[in-house]
Structures are given as C-alpha cells and as structure tokens.
FITI-458816 format. One record per residue (C-alpha): x, y, z; residue number from 1. Coordinates in steps of 0.2 Angstrom, whole numbers, plus 5000, padded with zeros to 4 digits. Layout:
N
+------+------+------+-----+
:    X :    Y :    Z :  nr :
+------+------+------+-----+
:    X :    Y :    Z : NUM :
...
+------+------+------+-----+
REM end
This chain:
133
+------+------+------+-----+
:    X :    Y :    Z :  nr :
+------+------+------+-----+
: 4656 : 5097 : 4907 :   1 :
: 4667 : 5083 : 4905 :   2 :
: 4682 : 5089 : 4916 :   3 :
: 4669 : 5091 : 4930 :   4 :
: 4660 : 5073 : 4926 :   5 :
: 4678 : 5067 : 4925 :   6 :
: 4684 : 5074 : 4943 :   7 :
: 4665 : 5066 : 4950 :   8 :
: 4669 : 5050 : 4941 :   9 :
: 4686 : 5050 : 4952 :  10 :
: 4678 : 5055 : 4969 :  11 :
: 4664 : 5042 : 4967 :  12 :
: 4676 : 5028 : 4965 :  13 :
: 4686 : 5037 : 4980 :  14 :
: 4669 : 5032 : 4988 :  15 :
: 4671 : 5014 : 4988 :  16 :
: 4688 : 5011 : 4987 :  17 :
: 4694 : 5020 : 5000 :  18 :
: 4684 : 5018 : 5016 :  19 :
: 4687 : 4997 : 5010 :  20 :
: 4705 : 5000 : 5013 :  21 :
: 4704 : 5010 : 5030 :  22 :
: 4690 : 4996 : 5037 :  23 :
: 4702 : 4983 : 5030 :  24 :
: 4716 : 4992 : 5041 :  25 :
: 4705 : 4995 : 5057 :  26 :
: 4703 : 4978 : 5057 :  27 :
: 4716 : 4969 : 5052 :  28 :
: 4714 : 4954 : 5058 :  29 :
: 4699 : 4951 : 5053 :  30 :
: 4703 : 4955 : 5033 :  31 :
: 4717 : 4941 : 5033 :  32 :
: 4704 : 4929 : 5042 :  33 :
: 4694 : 4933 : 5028 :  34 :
: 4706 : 4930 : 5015 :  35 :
: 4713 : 4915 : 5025 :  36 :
: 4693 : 4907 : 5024 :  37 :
: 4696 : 4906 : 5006 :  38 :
: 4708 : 4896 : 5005 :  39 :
: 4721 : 4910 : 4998 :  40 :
: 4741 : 4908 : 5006 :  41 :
: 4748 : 4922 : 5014 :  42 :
: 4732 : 4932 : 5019 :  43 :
: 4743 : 4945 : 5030 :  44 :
: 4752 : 4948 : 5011 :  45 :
: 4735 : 4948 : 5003 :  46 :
: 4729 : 4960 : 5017 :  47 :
: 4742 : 4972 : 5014 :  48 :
: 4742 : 4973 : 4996 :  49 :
: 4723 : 4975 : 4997 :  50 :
: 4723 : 4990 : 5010 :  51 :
: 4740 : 4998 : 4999 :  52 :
: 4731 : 4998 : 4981 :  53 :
: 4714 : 5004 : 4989 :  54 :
: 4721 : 5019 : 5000 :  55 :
: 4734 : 5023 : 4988 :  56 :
: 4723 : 5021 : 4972 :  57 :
: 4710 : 5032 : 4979 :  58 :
: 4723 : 5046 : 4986 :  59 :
: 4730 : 5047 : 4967 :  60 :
: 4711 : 5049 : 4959 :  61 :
: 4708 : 5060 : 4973 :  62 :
: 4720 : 5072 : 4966 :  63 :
: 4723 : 5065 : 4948 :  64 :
: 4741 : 5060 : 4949 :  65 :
: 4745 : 5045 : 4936 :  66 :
: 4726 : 5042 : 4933 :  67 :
: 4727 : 5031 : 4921 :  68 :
: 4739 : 5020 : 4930 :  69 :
: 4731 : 5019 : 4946 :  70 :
: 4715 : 5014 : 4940 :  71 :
: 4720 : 5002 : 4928 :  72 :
: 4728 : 4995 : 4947 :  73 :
: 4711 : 4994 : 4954 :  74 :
: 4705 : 4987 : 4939 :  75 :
: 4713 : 4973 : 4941 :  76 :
: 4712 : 4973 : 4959 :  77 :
: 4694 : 4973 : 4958 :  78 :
: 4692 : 4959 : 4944 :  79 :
: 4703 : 4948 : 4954 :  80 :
: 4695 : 4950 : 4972 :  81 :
: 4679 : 4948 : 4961 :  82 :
: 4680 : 4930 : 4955 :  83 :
: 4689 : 4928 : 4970 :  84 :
: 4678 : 4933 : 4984 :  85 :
: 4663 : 4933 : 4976 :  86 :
: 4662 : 4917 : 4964 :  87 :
: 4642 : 4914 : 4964 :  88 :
: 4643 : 4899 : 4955 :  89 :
: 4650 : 4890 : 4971 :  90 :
: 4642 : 4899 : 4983 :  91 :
: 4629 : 4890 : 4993 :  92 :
: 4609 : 4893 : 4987 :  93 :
: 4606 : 4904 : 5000 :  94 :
: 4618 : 4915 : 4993 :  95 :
: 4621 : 4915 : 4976 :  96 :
: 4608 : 4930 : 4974 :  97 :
: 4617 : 4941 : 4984 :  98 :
: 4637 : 4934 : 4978 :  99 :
: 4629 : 4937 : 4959 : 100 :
: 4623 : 4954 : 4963 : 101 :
: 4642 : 4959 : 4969 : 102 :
: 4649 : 4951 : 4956 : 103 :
: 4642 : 4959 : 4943 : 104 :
: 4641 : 4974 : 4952 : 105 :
: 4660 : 4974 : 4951 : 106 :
: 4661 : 4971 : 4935 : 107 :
: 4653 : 4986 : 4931 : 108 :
: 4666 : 4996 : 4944 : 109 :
: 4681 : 4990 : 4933 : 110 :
: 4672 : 4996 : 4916 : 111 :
: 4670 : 5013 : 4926 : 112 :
: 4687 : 5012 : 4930 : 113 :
: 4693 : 5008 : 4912 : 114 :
: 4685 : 5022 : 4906 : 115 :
: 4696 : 5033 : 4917 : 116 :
: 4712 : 5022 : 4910 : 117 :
: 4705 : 5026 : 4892 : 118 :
: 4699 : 5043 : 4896 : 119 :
: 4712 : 5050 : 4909 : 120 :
: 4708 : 5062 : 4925 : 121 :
: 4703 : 5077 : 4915 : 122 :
: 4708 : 5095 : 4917 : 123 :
: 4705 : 5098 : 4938 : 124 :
: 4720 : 5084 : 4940 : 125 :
: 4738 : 5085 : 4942 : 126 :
: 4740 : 5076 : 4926 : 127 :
: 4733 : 5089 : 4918 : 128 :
: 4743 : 5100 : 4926 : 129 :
: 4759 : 5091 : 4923 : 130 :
: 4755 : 5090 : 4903 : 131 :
: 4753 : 5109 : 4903 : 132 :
: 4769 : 5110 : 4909 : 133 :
+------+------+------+-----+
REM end
C-alpha cells in the first residue's frame, strides 16, 4: 500500500505544480508583472526559473526520476515564493485572511514534499527501477 500511496502522493503534487507552471507560461507577461509588483529584480529571470522547476519538477514525480532531488527543489521553491508572495504580515487588512490561509497552506505542501525527499518515489518509479538494476 505504500508504493501506491507514494505514486498518489507524487501525482497530487503534480496537480498543483504543474498546471502553475504551464499558466505561468501562457501568460507570460503577466507572471513577470507579477513578480515585478513585488518589487523582485529580473522578473523575466524569476519567471523563467519559476515555470522550469514547476514543469520539470512535476515531469520527474510524474515518473519518479531523481525523486528526492526534484522535490527537495520544489521545496525550496515553494518556501521561497511563500514568504515571498504571500507574506500576510504585510498584506493590507482586507487580505491577510486570505495571504495567511496560502501561506500556511504552502507550508504544509513543502512538508508533503519533504516527506517524499525523506521517503523517495516508491517502487512504481524509475528510481526504483534504476536501484534494481
């Protein structure tokens, strides 16, 4: 049961990360305006490395391929967007509910996503595959 709770864990995050990254790359300029409005240099740069980590992170945990490593990316990626973008202490009244809520809902997605750094892909994975080797 847990090699199929793993691969669910994987597809799940799949779920979020990866349609953020193909939005993010529709619309590209609306991203970097985005990151521009907060102040951040180089917002095309930012943009980039946003859309690369969240498609590319999400293709590895779709199939399991260096699992560990590509969610301790998104990890960090995650954490860092998060106090970035959605720093509730600053936020005006009217929305520090709703920047708390992502906030901490984040949090939660990079402990789920250090589970799979601590616990790997599971056996329906091309890790797996590769350590059988």
């Amino acid at each position: 049961m847990n090699n199929v709770l793993s691969l669910v864990a994987r597809l799940l995050f799949v779920a979020l990360f990866l349609p953020a990254g193909l939005f993010k790359l529709m619309g590209f300029e609306g991203i970097t305006g985005y990151i521009a409005s907060v102040g951040l240099p180089l917002p095309q740069v930012g943009a980039v490395i946003a859309i690369v980590v969240e498609i590319v992170g999400s293709a590895a945990l779709i199939v399991g391929f260096q699992t560990r490593m590509a969610a301790a990316v998104l990890a960090v990626f995650t954490l860092v967007a998060t106090v970035i973008f959605h720093a509730f202490w600053g936020a005006a009244p009217e929305q520090v509910q709703v920047q708390q809520l992502m906030f901490f809902k984040n949090i939660a997605v990079v402990g789920g996503l250090l589970l799979l750094v601590a616990n790997g892909a599971g056996a329906f994975s091309l890790d797996a595959k590769k350590a059988a080797e």
